[in-house]
C-alpha positions as CSV (number, residue, x, y, z in Angstrom):
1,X,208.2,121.7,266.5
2,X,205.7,121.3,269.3
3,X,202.8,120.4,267.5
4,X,202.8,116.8,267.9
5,X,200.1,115.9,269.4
6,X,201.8,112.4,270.4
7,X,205.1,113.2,272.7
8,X,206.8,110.0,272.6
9,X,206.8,110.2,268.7
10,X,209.0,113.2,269.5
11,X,211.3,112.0,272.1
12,X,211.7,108.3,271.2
13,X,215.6,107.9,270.3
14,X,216.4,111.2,272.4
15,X,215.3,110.5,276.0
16,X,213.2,107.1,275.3
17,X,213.7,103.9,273.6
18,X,211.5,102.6,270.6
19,X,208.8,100.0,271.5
20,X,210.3,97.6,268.7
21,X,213.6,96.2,268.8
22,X,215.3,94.6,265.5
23,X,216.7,95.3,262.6
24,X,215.8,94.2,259.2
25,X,216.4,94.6,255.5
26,X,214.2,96.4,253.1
27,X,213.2,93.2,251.6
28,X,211.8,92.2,255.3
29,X,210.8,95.5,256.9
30,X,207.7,96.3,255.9
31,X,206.5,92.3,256.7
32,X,207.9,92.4,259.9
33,X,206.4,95.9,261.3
34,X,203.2,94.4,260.0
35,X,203.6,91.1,261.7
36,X,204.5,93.9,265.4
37,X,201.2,95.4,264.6
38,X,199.2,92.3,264.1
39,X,200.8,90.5,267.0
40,X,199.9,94.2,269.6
41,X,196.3,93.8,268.1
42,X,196.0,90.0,268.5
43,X,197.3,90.7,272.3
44,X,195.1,93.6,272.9
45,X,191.9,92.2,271.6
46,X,192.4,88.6,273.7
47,X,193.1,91.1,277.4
48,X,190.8,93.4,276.3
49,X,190.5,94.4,279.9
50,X,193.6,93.4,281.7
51,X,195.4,97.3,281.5
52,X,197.9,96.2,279.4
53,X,200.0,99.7,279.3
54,X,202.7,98.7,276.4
55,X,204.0,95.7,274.3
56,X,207.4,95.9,273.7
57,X,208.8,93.6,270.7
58,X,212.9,92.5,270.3
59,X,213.3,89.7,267.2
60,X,216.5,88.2,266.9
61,X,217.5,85.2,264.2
62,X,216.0,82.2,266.5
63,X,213.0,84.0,268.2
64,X,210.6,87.1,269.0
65,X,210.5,88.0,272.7
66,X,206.9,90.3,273.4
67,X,207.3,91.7,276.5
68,X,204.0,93.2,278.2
69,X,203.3,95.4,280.2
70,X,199.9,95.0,282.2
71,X,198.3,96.1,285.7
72,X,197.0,92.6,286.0
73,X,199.9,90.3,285.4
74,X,197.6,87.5,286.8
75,X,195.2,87.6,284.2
76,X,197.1,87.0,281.7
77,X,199.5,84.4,283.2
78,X,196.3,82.4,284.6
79,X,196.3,79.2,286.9
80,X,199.4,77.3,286.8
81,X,200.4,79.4,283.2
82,X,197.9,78.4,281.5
83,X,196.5,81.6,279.6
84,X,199.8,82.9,278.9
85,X,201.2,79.1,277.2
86,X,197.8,79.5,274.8
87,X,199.0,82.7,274.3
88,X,202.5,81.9,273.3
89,X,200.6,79.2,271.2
90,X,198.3,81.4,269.8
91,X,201.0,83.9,268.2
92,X,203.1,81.2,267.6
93,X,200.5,80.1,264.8
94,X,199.7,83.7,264.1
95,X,203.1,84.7,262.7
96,X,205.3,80.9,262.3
97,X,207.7,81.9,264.4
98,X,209.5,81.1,267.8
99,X,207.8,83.3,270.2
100,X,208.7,84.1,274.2
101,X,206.2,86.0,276.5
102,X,207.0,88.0,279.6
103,X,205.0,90.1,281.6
104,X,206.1,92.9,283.9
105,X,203.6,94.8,286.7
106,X,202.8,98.2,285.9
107,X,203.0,99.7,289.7
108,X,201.0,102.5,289.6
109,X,198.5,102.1,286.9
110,X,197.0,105.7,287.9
111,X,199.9,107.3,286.5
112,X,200.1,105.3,283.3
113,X,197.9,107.2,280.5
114,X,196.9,104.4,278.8
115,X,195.8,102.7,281.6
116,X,193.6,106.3,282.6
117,X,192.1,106.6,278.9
118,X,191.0,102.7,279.3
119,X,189.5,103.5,282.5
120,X,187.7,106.5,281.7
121,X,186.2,104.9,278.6
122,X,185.0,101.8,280.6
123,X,183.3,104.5,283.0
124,X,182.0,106.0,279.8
125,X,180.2,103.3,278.3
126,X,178.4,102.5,281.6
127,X,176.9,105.6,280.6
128,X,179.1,108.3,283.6
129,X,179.1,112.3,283.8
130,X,181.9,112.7,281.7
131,X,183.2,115.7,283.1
132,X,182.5,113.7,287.2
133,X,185.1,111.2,285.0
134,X,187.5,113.3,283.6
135,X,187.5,115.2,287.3
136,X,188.0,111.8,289.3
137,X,190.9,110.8,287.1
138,X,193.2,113.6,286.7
139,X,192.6,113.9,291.3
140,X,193.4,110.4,291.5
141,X,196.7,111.2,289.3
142,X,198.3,113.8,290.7
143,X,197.3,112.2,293.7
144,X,199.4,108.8,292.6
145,X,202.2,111.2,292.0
146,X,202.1,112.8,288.6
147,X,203.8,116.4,287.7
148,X,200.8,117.1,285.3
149,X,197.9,115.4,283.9
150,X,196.1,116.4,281.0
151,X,192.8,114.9,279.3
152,X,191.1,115.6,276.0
153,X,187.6,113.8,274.9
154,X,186.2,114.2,271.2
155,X,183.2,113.3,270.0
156,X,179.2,113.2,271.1
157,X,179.9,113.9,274.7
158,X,176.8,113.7,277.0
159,X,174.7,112.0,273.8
160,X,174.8,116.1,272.6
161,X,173.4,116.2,268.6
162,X,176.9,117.7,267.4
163,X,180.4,116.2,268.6
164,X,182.6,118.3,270.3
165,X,185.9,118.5,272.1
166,X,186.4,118.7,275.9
167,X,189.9,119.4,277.6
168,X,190.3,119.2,281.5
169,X,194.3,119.7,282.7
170,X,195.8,119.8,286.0
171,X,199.6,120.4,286.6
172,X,202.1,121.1,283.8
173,X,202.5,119.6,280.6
174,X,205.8,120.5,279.1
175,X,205.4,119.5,275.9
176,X,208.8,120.9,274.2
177,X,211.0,119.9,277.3
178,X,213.0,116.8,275.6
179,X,213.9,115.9,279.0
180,X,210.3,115.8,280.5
181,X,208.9,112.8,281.3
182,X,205.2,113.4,279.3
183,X,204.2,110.0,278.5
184,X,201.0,109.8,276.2
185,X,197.8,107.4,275.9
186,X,194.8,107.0,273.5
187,X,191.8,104.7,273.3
188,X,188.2,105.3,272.4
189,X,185.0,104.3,274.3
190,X,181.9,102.6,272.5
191,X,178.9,104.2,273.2
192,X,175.1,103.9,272.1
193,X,175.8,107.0,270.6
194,X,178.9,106.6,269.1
195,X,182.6,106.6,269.7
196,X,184.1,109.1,272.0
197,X,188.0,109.6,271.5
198,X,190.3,109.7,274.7
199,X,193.6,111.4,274.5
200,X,195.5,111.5,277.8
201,X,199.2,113.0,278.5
202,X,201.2,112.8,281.7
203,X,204.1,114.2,283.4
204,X,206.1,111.8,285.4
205,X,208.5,114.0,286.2
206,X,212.0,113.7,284.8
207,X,214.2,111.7,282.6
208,X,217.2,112.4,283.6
209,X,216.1,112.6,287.9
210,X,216.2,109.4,289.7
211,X,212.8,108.3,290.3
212,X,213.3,109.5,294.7
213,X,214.0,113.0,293.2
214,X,211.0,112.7,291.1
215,X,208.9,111.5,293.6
216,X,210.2,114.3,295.8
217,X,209.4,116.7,293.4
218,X,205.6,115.4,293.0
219,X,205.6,115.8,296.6
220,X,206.7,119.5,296.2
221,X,204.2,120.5,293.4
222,X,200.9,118.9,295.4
223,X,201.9,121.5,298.0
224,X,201.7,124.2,295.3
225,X,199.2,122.8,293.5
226,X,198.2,124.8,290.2
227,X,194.2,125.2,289.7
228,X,192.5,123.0,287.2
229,X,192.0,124.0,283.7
230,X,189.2,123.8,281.4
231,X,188.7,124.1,277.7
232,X,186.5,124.0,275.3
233,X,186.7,124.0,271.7
């Protein structure tokens, strides 16, 4: 029941809500959750490097509405709208339909695991300790407010002959608590010698606490702070 290694997979209609919003036939299902992944992966690939944290997709008759999610809003808006009108263009063609942007500011990127697994890869591949890396983000989480941070690395770590795995955790990581706030993000770094995997949960506290008793509580546990672990495998 635990064993999932992704947790929103397991709390997605329970505490949180899917990432795409429609409904469809079975004639038009499987075309339209391909045309949600080609659209995230069109997105994705044009900000490579503007933290975009989550795309969000509603369709209704007349239009799809994308909504994303990014640390630099700017980046992908541009001067005067520019970049985000190509963009709107750019799908537009890319799936023949009506399509509506709109961004929203991630506030605290440090406590958004996507945004940490993108950062630790770019620190990878300019060639960083990996364990200095893996150190420096999970302090600058908890510091940012997070209940528990956890980080797992796969593959040829440190250019080593045989891949291995590498865990670092700080915090608590409820995995089977529905109503715990673990929020989950993977990306992989390009290195000379090959891809390294990033998997990084974090606990923002509680879904059903307003977000002052959450941040109260973060202030709480860095009193009490738990020592880091480390794993190997």
């Amino acid at each position: 029941m635990g064993q999932k290694v992704r947790p929103t997979g397991f709390r997605t209609g329970i505490m949180c809500d899917w990432q795409s919003q429609w409904f469809a036939g079975k004639a038009d299902f499987s075309e339209l959750l391909l045309e949600d992944a080609k659209v995230r992966a069109f997105v994705k690939k044009k900000f490579k490097r503007s933290g975009i944290s989550k795309i969000r997709i509603e369709r209704t008759r007349e239009r799809v509405t994308v909504h994303i999610h990014s640390a630099k809003v700017g980046v992908i808006i541009g001067k005067k709208g520019a970049e985000i009108d190509k963009l709107t263009k750019d799908l537009e063609d890319l799936t023949h339909r009506h399509i509506e942007v709109k961004t929203y500011e991630v506030n605290n990127p440090m406590t958004d695991p996507q945004l940490i697994s993108e950062d630790i890869a770019e620190q990878l591949e300019k060639r960083s300790s990996f364990r200095k890396t893996m150190k420096r983000a999970i302090d600058q989480s908890m510091e940012a407010g997070a209940r528990g941070v956890r980080i797992q690395l796969s593959g040829r770590l440190g250019g080593s002959e045989m891949a291995r795995c590498e865990s670092n955790m700080a915090g608590s990581i409820p995995l089977s608590t529905l109503r715990a706030k673990v929020e989950y993000g993977f990306t992989e770094a390009a290195t000379a010698q090959g891809h390294i995997g990033i998997k990084v949960w974090v606990n923002n506290g509680d879904y059903l606490m307003t977000e002052e008793q959450n941040n109260a509580n973060a202030q709480a546990s860095k009193v009490s702070k738990k020592p880091t672990r480390q794993g190997k495998r």
